[in-house]
N, C-alpha and C positions, 0 to 999 in steps of 0.2 A: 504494500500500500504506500502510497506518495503521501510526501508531507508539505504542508505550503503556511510560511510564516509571513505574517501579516506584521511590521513594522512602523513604529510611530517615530515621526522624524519632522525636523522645521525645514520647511521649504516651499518657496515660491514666495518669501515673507509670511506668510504662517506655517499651518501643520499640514502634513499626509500622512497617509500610509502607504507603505512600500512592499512589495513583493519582488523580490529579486531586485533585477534593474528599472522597474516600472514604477511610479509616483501615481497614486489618486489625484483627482481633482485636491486642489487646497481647500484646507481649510481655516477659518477665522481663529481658532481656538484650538487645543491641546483636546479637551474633553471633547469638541465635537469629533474632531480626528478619530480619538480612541474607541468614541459610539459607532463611528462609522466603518472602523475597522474589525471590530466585535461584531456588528451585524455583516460582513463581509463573509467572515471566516467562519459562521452559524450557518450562511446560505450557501456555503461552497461544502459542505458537509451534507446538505440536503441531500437524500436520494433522489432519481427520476426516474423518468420512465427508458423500459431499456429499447435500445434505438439501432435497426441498423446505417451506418453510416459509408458514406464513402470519399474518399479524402485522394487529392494527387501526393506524389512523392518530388522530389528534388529531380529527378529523372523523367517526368512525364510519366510515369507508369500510375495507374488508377488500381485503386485498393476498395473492395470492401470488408465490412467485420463488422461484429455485434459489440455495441458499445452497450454492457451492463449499467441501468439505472444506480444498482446500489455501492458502483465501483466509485468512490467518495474517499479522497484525501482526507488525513486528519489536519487539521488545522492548529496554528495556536497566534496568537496577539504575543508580540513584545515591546514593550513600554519602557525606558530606561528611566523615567520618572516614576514611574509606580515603587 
């Protein structure tokens, strides 16, 4: 199972949150950032429904496969002010 941390950080003259190298929308505030991040990483846990999918590769070649609803990364929030 994949794991995805949701990170609180100042930027853009306020707050985001980070996922690797990607930045949310800013925010005005520390606590909205961290609300916003908390409900990020609760909805990325969500199950769905299972899907089949079909995606291209880096070579043109066409894939399909069964993307399982309940295949869901665990998540967590880190905060260096908390």
């Amino acid at each position: 199972m994949s794991h995805v941390t949701y990170r609180i950080v100042q930027h853009d003259g306020g707050w985001a949150y980070k996922v690797g190298d990607v930045y949310s929308e800013p925010f005005k505030t520390h606590a909205r950032a961290l609300s916003a991040a908390r409900r990020a990483a609760r909805e990325q846990r969500t199950p769905g429904s299972t899907e089949v999918i079909e995606w291209e590769d880096e070579n043109g070649a066409w894939h399909t496969e069964t993307a399982p609803g309940s295949d869901r990364p665990e998540t967590d929030v880190e905060d260096s002010q908390s």
